[in-house]
N, C-alpha and C positions, 0 to 999 in steps of 0.2 A: 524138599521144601516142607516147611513143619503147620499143621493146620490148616492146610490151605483151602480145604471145604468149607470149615468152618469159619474161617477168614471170611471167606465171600459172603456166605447166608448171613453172619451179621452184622459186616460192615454195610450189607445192602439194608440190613431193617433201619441199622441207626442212622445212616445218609438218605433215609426215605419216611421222616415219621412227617405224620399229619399236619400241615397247618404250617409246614415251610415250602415258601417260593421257593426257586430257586429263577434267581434274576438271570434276564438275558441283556445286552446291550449292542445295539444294530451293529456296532461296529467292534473289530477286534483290537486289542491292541497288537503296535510290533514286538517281537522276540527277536535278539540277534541282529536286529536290522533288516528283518525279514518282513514283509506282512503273513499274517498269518489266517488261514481260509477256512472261515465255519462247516465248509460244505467239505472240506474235506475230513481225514482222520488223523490220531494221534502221530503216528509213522510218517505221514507226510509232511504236516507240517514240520515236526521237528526236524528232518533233515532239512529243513532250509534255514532254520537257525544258527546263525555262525557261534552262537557262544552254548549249542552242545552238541558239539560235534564230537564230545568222548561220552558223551549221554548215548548219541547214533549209534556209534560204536560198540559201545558196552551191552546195548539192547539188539544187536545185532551177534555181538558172538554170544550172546545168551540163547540165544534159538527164536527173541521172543519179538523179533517183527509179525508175524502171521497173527501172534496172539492179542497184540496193540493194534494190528487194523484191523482186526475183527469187531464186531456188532456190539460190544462194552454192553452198558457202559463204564467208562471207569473214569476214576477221577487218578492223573497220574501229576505228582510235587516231582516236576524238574529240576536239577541239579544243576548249576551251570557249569562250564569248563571250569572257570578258577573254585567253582565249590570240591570238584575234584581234585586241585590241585593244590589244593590244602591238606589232604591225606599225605600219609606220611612217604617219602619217598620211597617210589617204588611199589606200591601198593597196588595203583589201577594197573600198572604192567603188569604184576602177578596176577590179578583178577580175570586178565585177560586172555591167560593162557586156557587150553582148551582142558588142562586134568582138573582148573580148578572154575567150571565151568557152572555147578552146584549152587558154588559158594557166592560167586554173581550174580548169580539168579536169586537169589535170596536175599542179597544189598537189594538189588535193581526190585524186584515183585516187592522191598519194603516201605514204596514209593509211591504203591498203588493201590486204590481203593476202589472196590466193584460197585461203584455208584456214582451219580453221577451229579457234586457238592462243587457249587458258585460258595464262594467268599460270602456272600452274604447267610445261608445256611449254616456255613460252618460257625460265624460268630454267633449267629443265633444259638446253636448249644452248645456252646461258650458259654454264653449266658446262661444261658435253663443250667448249667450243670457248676455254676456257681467258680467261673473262672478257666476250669480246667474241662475238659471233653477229649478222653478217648478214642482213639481214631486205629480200630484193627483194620490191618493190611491183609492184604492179597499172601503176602509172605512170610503169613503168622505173628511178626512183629505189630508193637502196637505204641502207637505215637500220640502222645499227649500235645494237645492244641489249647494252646492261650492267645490273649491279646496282649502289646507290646505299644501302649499307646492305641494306632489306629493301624498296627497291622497284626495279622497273624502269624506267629510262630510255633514253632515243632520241636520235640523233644523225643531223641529216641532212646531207645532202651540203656545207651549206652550214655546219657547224660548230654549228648550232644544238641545244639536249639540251631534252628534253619530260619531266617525269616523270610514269608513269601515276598519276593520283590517285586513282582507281576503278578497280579490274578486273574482269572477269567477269562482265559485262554479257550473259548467253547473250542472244541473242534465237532464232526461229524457221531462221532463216539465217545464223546464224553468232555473234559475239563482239564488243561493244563494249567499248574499254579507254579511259575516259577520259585525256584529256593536259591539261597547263597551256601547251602552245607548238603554235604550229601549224609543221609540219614541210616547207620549202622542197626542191623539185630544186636540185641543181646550175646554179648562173647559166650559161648557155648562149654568155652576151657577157654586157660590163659594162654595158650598158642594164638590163639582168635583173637584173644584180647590186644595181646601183643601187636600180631600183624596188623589190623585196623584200626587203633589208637596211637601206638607210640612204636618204640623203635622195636624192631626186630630180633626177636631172641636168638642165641645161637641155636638151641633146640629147635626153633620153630624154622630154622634156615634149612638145620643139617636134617633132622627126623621128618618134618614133614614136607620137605624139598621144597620149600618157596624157591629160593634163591636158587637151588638146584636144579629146578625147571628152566631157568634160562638155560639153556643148552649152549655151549658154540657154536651149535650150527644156525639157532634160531640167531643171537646174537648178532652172527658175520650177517643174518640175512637182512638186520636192520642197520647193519653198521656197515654194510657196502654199499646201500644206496641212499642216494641223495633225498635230504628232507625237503617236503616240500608245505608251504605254508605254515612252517615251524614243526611239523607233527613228523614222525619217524614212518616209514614205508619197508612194508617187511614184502621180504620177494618171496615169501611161501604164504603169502596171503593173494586173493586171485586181486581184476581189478577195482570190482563193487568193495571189495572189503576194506580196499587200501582209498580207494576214492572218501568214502565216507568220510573217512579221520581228515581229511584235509581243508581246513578252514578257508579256504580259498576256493573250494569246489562246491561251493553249496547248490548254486543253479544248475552245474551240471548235472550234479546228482540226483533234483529232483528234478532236470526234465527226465534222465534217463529213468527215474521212475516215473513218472507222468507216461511217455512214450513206452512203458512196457517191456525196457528192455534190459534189465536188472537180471532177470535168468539168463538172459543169454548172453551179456558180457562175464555173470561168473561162471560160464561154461567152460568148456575144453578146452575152447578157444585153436590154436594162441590168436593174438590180436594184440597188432597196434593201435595205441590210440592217442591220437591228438585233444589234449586237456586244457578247452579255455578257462582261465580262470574268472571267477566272477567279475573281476575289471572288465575283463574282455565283453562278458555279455553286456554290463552296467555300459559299454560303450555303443549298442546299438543303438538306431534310433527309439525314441519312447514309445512304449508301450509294444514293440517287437516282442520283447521276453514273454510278456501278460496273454498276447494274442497268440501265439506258438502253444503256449500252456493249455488254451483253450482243450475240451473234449475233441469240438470239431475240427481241430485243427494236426489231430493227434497224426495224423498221415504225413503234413508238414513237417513235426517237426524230429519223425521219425526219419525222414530224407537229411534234414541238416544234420540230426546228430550221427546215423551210418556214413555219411562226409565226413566224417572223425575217423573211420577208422577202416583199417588195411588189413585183412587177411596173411596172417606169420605174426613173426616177431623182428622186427628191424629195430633194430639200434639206430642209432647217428651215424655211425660209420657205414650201416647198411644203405640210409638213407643218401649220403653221399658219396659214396664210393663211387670213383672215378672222374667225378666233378673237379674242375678247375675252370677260371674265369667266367664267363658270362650263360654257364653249361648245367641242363635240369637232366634229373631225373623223373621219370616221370609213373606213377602211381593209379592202380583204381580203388576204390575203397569200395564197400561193402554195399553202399548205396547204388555204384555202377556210377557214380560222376569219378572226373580226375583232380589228383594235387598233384603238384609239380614240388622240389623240393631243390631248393638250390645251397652253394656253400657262400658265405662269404670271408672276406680275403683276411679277416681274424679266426675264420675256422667254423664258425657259428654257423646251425643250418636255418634258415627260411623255408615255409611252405605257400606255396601259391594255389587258390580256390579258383574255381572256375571264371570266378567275378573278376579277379586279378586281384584281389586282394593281399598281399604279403604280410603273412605273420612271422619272428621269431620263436624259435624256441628256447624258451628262457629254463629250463630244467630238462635236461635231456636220460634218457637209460635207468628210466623208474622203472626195474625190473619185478614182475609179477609174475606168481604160478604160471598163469595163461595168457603173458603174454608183457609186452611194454608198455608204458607210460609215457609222452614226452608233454611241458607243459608246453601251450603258447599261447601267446597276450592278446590273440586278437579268435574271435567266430570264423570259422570257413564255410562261407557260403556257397549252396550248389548254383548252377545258371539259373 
């Protein structure tokens, strides 16, 4: 990572000089269709945002969760999905692999600023600086800030402009400012230039193994299993890493981190786990979700979410195996309550909760390092 000392001490003097507020506003706005919770931290809230859930990701196999809910403060310009996928095909997959792990981290840290800059600040030396204000990153990179009528826009090394679409994201640690672009370093050589602006050179394919990274074996591991929420599911990925990327998992994946339990589903495991999708939560009665979240409640809802899940790895065929007409098999999960798992006469399995309630599983043998995936559409609740 290039400067990064230096990055910090003076992004924090120029995001901290005399004589600017920095405004707060009692209330947050939503991201993604989420609310989003000042008392919590950058990491948290974002994974509840459906529109960056390849942001979760990307700051995840960078190393740099621990570093984003820690004590900041920072000010971090989120990217949203489609700003992502306006890079050139193929690019966040390559970012993503783990040899080029460096080079993500240095996209991702050029996003961030160790201070802690509300929208209003930032136009203010805007102003004082007669239009334009330089904005050094966490990641060495340094991003020129203008006005755009009545929003702020970003310019990075690489000529690229972001306009913030959402401001003032407070969180516990600092400030999210959503962007529409994701914000490149300065290409270092024209390999770089290549692979994060435009198409992909032969050179940069065959000499520095972009394209030669995808292995067959990674390949088959994304391309035998079922996508789920649109996003690809790779089975040498455990199941926190594959949860994340699934747009459809947002609640689960922040109550599992809420409840604590993010180490130990990406453990040894194996483990099965029954995946409601956020339909499913959005289907309980109101304000269930909000109350379960709660600190005091963290005991609760560490019992419904171990009701998800079964000690092995069972497939569908494990789960049914030997059923025919009106005939359960029947399950403990981790919690120590029962699911019952029946077939029905299209093939399709149901899982029954203690309540009686019957889900389908509408995506079955989301296979992961430590263990399976199957989704379904409804919450299993224990007695």
């Amino acid at each position: 990572m290039r400067h990064t000392t230096k990055s910090l001490l003076l992004a924090a003097t120029i995001f901290s000089a005399p004589g600017i507020a920095l405004a707060q506003s009692d209330t947050n706005p939503m991201v993604g269709g989420a609310p989003m919770l000042a008392e919590r931290n950058i990491v948290e809230n974002a994974v509840n945002s459906a529109d960056h859930t390849t942001l979760v990701a990307a700051v995840q196999a960078a190393g740099l969760v621990e570093t984003l809910s820690g004590e900041g403060p920072f000010t971090v310009f989120a990217p949203t999905n489609a700003a992502f996928d306006k890079l050139p095909d193929g690019t966040v997959d390559t970012l993503l692999m783990e040899e080029n792990k460096d080079q993500l981290t240095t996209v991702l840290t050029c996003h961030v600023v160790a201070a802690n800059a509300m929208s209003d600040a930032i136009m203010g030396m805007i102003a004082d600086d007669n239009g334009t204000h330089p904005v050094p990153t966490v990641g060495g990179c340094t991003l020129d800030a203008k006005m755009d009528g009545d929003n702020i826009t970003l310019t990075d090394e690489q000529g690229n402009v972001a306009t913030v679409t959402i401001a003032d994201v407070r969180q516990s640690n600092g400030v999210i400012h959503v962007i529409d672009t994701v914000m490149l370093p300065a290409a270092e050589d024209e390999a770089m230039s290549d692979d994060m602006s435009g198409d992909m050179s032969e050179e940069a394919m065959s000499d520095d193994g972009m394209a030669d990274d995808m292995s067959d074996e990674a390949m088959a591991d994304a391309g035998e299993n079922p996508m789920v929420g649109g996003a690809a599911m790779f089975a040498n990925q455990n199941i926190i890493e594959n949860a994340v990327n699934s747009p459809i998992h947002t609640t689960l994946v922040a109550a599992v981190k809420q409840a604590g339990l993010v180490e130990t589903l990406s453990g040894e495991g194996p483990f099965t786990v029954f995946a409601p999708t956020d339909v499913a939560f959005a289907a309980l009665p109101d304000g269930t979700v909000e109350t379960v979240m709660m600190d005091e409640n963290k005991d609760q809802l560490t019992k419904i979410l171990t009701a998800h899940v079964i000690p092995g790895r069972l497939t569908a065929a494990d789960l049914t195996a030997g059923l025919s007409g009106n005939q359960f098999n029947n399950f403990t999960t981790v919690s120590g309550d029962a699911l019952s798992v029946q077939k029905s006469p299209s093939g399709d399995a149901y899982v029954y909760d203690e309540s009686g309630n019957a889900w389908e599983v509408t995506t079955a043998d989301v296979m992961q390092s430590n263990g399976v995936i199957h989704v379904v559409d409804g919450v299993l609740l224990p007695r």
